[in-house]
Backbone bond lengths (Angstrom), bond angles and torsions (degrees), N, CA, C in turn:
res aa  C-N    CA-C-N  psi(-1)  N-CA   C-N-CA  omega(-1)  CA-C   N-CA-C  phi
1 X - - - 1.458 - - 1.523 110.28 -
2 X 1.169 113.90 141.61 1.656 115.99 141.48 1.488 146.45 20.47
3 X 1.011 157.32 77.85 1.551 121.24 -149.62 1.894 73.02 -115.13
4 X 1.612 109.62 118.50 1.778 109.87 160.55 1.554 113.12 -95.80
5 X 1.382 102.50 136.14 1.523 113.47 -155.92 1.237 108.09 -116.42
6 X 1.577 125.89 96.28 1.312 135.68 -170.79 1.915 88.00 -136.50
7 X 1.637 84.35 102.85 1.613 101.52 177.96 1.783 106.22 -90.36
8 X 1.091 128.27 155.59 1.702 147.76 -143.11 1.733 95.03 -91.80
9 X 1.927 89.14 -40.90 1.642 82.60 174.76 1.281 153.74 -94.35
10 X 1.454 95.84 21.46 1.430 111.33 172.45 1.454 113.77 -132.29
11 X 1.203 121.73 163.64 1.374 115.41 179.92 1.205 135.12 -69.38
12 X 1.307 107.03 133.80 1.681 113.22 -176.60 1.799 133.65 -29.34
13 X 0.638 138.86 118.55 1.566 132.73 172.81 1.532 107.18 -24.68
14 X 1.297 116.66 135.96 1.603 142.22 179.11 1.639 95.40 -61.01
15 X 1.196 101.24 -52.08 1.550 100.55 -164.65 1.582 113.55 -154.22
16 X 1.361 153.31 -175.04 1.389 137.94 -117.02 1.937 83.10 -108.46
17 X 0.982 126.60 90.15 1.681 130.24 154.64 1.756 105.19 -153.58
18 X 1.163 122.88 157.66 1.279 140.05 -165.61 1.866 81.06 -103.75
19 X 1.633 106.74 148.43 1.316 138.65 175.78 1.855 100.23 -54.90
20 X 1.601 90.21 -65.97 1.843 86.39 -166.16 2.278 79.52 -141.74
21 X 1.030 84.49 -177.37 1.197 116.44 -164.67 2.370 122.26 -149.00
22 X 0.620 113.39 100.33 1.254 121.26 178.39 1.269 130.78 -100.93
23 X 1.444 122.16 108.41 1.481 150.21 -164.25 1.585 92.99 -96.62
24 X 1.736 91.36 100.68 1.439 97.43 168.23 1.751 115.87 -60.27
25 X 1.069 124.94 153.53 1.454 139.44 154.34 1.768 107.27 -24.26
26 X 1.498 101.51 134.83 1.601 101.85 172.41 1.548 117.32 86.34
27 X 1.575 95.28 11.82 1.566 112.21 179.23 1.400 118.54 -91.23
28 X 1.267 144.43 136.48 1.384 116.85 158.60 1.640 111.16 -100.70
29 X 1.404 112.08 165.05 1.307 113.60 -163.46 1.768 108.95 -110.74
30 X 1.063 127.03 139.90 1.712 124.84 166.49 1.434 110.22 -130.32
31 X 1.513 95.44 126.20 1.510 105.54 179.40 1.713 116.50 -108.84
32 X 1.159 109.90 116.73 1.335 109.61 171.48 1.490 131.91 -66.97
33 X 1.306 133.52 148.80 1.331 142.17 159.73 1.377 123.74 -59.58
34 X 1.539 154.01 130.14 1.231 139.51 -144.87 1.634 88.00 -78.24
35 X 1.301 120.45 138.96 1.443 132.03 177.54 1.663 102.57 -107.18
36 X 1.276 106.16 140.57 1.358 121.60 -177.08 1.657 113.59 -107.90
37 X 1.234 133.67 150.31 1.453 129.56 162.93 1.312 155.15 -67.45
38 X 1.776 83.48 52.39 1.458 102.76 -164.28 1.485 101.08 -128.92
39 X 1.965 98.73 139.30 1.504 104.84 174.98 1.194 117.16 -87.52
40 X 1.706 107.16 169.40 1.673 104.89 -179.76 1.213 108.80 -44.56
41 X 1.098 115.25 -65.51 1.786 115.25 179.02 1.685 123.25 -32.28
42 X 1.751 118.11 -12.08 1.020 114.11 172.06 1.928 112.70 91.36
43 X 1.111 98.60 4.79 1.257 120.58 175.91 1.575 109.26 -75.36
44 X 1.497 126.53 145.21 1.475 129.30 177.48 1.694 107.26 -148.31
45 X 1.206 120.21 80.90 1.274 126.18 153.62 1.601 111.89 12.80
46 X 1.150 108.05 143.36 2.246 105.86 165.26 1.817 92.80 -91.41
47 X 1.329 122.73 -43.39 1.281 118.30 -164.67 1.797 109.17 -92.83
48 X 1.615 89.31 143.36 1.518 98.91 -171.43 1.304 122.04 -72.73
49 X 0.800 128.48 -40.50 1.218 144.51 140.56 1.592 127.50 1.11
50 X 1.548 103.32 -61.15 1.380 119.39 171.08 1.512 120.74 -88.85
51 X 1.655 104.87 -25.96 1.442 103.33 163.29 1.907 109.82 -77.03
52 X 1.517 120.95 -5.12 1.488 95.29 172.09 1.701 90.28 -92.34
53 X 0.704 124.75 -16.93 1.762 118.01 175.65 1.502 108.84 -51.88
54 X 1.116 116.71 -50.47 1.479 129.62 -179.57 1.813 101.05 -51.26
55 X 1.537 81.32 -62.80 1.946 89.41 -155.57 1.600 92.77 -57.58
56 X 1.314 128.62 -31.23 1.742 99.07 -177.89 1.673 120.80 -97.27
57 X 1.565 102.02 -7.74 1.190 106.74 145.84 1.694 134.48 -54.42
58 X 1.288 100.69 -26.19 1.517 111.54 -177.68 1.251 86.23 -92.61
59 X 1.569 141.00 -69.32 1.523 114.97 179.51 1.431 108.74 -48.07
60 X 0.903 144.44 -18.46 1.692 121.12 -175.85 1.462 108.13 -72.95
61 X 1.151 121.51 -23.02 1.666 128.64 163.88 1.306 114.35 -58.36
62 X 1.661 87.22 -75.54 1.782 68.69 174.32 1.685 141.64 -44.44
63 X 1.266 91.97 -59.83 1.579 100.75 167.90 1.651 110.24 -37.30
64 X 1.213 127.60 -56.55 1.627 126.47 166.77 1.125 118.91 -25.75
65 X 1.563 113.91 -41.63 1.577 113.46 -153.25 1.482 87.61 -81.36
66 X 1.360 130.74 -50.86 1.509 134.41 -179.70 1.582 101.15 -54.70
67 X 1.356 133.11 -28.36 1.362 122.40 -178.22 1.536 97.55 101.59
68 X 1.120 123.12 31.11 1.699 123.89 -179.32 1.645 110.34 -132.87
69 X 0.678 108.35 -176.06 1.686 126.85 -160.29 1.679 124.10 -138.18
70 X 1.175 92.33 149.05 2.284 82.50 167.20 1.694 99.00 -49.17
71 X 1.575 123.01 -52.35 1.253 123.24 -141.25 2.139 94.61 -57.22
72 X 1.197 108.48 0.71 1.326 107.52 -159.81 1.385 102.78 -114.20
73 X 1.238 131.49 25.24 1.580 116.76 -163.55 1.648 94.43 -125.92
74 X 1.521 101.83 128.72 1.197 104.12 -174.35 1.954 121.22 -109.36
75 X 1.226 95.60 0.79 1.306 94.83 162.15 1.706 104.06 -145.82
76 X 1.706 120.78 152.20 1.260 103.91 146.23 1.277 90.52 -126.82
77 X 1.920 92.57 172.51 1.814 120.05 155.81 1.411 112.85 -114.43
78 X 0.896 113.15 117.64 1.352 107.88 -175.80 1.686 99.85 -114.44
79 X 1.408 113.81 155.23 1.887 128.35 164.42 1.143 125.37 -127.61
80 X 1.462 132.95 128.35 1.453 126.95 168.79 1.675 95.21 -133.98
81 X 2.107 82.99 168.72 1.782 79.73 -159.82 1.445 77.84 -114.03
82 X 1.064 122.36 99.86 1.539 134.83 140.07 1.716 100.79 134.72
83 X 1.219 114.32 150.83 1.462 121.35 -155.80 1.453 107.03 -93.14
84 X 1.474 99.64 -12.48 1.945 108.41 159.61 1.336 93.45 -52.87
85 X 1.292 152.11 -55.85 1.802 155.08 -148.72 1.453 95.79 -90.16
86 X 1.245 153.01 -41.83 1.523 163.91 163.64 2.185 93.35 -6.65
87 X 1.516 96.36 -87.99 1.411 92.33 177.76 1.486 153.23 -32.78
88 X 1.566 82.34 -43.23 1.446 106.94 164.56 1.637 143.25 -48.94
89 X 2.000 77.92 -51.29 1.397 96.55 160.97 1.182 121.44 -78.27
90 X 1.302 121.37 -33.34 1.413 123.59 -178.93 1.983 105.89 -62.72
91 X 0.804 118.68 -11.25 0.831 124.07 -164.51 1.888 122.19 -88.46
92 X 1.622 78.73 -27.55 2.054 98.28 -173.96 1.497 70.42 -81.46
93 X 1.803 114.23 -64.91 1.631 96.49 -157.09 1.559 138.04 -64.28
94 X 1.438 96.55 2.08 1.573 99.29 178.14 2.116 102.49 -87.62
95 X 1.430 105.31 -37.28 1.541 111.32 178.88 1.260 98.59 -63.79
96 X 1.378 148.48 -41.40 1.970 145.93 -150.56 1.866 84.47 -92.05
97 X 1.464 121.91 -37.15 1.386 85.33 -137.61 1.872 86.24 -126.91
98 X 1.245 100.15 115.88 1.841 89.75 -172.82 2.137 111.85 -87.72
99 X 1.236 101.54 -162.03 1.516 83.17 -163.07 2.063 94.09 -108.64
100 X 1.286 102.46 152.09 1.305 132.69 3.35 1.741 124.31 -65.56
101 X 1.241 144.15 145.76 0.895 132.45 -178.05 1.915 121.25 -105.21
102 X 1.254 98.86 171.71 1.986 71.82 -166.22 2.083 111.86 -77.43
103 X 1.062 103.94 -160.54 2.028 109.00 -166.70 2.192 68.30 -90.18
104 X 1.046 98.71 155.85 1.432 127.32 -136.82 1.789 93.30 -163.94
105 X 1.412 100.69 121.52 1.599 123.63 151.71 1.547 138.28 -148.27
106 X 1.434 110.64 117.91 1.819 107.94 -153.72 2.008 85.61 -103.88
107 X 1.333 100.47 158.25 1.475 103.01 -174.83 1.573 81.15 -145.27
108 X 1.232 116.96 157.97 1.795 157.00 148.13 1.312 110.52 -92.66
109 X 1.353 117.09 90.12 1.107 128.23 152.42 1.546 154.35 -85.55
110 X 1.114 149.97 162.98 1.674 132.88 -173.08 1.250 95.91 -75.76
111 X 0.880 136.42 -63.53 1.087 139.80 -179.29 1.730 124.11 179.29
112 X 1.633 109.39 -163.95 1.562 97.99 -166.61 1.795 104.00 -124.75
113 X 1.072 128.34 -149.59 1.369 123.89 176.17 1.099 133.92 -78.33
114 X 1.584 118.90 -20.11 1.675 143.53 145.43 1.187 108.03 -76.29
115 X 1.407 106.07 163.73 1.780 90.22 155.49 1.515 126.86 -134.83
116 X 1.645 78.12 22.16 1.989 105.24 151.68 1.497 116.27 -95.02
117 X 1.086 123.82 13.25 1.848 135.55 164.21 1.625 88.27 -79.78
118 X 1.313 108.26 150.59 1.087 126.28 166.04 1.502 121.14 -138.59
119 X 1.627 118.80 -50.92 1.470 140.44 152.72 1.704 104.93 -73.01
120 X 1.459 92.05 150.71 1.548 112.82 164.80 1.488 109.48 -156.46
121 X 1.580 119.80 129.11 1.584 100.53 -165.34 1.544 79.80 -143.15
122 X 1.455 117.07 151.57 1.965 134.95 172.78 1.574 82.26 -154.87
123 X 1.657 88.01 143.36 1.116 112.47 175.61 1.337 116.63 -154.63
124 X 1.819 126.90 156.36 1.505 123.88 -166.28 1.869 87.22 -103.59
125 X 1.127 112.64 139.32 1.501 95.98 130.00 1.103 120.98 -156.57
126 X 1.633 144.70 175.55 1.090 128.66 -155.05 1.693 106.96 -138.52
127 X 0.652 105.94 157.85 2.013 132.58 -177.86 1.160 140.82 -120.02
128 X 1.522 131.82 172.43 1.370 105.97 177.71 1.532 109.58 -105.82
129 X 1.378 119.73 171.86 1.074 129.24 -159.70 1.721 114.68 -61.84
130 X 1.237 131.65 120.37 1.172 124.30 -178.05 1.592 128.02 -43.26
C-alpha cells in the first residue's frame, strides 16, 4: 500500500489531498498526458465542472489500458483558468478521490489551446507489477 505523508510539522493541507505520498518498491509507475474536457465526439462542456468530469474520465481510460484505476493515482496536477472554476473542480476531486487522498497540485492558468478548455488535469499513479 501507499504510505500518505502528512508530517505534524508543517501545516495541514488547505483542502482534501495528502502532502506527499510514497510508492513502496516493486511498483510500476504511469504518467498521464494533461487531459482536457473534451469527449470523443469532440464535444467540450461550458461548465467546469463537467469538463473536470471528462478529464478524469479520460484518465480512467488510460489508467485501464495499464490495468489501473483512479483508486491508484498517487499524485495529481491539475489547471483551471480562473479561480471562479477552482470549486468546481475541487469538487469532482473531493467526490473521485476519498481520504487519504493523493499529494495534489491546482494551478491558475492563462489559459489552454482552445479557449473553451477550462480544466486540465495529468496525473502519476502507480501499480503492481504485471
Amino acid at each position: 500500500m501507499f504510505k500518505f505523508l502528512q508530517p505534524k510539522s508543517i501545516k495541514p493541507p488547505f483542502a482534501r489531498y495528502s502532502h506527499g505520498v510514497e510508492v513502496p518498491a516493486g511498483k510500476r509507475l504511469v504518467l498521464t498526458s494533461g487531459q482536457l474536457g473534451i469527449g470523443a465526439d469532440d464535444t467540450v462542456p461550458e461548465d467546469a465542472g463537467k469538463q473536470a468530469e471528462l478529464c478524469f474520465a479520460n484518465i480512467a481510460a488510460i489508467l485501464g489500458e495499464a490495468g489501473l484505476g483512479l483508486k491508484d493515482i498517487v499524485r495529481i496536477n491539475a489547471y483551471v483558468t480562473d479561480r471562479a472554476h477552482m470549486r468546481p473542480y475541487m469538487d469532482v476531486r473531493d467526490r473521485l478521490f476519498a481520504d487519504p487522498a493523493p499529494a495534489s497540485t491546482l494551478m491558475i492558468v492563462s489559459g489552454f489551446t482552445r479557449p473553451e478548455f477550462k480544466v486540465e488535469i495529468e496525473v502519476i499513479a502507480a501499480g503492481d507489477d504485471r
